[in-house]
N, C-alpha and C positions, 0 to 999 in steps of 0.2 A: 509604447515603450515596453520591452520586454522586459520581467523578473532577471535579476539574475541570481541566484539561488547556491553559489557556488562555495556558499559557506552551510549546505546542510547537503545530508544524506539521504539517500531516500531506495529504502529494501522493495526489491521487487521482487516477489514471492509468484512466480509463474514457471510452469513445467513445459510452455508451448515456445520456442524458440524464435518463432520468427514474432507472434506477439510481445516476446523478452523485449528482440530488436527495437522495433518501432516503439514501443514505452521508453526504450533506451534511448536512441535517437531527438526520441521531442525531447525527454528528460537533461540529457547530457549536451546537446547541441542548442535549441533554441531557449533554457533557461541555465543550462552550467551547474544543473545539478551534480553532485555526486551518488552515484549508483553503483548498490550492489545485489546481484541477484540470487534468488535462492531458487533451485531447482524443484525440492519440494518440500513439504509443509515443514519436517524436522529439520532441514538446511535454515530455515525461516527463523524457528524457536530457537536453535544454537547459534545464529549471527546473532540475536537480541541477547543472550546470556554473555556471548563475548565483546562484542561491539557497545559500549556505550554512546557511540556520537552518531545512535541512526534518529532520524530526529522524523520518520514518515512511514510506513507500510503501507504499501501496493500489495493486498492478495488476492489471488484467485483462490476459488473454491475446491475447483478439483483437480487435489495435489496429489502425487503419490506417497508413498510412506505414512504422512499423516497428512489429513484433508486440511485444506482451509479453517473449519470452521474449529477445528478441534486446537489449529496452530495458532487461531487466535484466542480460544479458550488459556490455552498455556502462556503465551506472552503474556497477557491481562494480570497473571498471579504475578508476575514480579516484575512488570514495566506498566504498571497500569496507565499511566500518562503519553504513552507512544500513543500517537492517532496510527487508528487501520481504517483504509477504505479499502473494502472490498472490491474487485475489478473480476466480473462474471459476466458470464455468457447466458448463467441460471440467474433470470429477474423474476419468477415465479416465486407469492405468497409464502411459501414455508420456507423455501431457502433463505430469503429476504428476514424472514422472522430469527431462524436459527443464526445467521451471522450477526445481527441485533443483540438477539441474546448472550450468544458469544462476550461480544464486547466490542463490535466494530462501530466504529465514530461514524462511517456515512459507506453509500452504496454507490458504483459507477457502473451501469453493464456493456456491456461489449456488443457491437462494436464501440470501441468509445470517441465520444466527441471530447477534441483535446482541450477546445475553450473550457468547456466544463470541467474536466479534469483540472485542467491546471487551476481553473476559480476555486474548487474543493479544495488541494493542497495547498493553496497563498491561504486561504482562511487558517485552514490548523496551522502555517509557518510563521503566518503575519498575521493574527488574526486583530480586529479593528479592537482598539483600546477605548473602551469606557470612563468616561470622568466621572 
């Protein structure tokens, strides 16, 4: 059975278009999410200052204007409870460190497998309750 997700938001922070698409696609058609995308890292940080109901971040690393890791550095000071998964093409040792450090909740890279993706995002949407 599939999620249906159509009560959360979820900020896609990617500057590649046709990757936008296809994140879009599985996002908004086979679980009914709501998506908004940011084009690059500062389009990211200013939907999170205006938008209160994003309830997920999709970023890539390299954005224009300001990179990935620096637009997750900034979110973090005043949304620190938004989950960010990073979504990269870069899975090499330091990047992987620096977006950590940042503040990002967990790492997908590209190309992406959607099962896994979408199992990363139900954990931070839904995540399993402890008694």
């Amino acid at each position: 059975m599939l999620q249906d997700w159509s009560n959360f938001t979820i900020l896609v922070a990617e500057d590649d278009e046709i990757s936008f698409k296809y994140l879009d696609l599985i996002l908004s058609r086979k679980v009914k999410a709501n998506v908004l995308w940011a084009i690059n890292g500062q389009m990211a940080v200013d939907f999170c200052r205006q938008f209160d109901h994003i309830d997920l971040i999709l970023m890539d690393i390299q954005l224009p204007v300001i990179d990935g890791v620096e637009a997750i550095r900034q979110i973090k000071t005043f949304s620190p409870d938004i989950p960010i998964i990073v979504n990269t093409a870069n899975a090499y040792g330091e990047e992987y460190e620096r977006c950590f450090s940042a503040g990002c909740d967990d790492f997908i890279t590209k190309p992406v497998n959607i099962q896994q993706l979408l199992f990363k995002i139900e954990n931070f949407l839904n995540p399993v309750k402890v008694r």
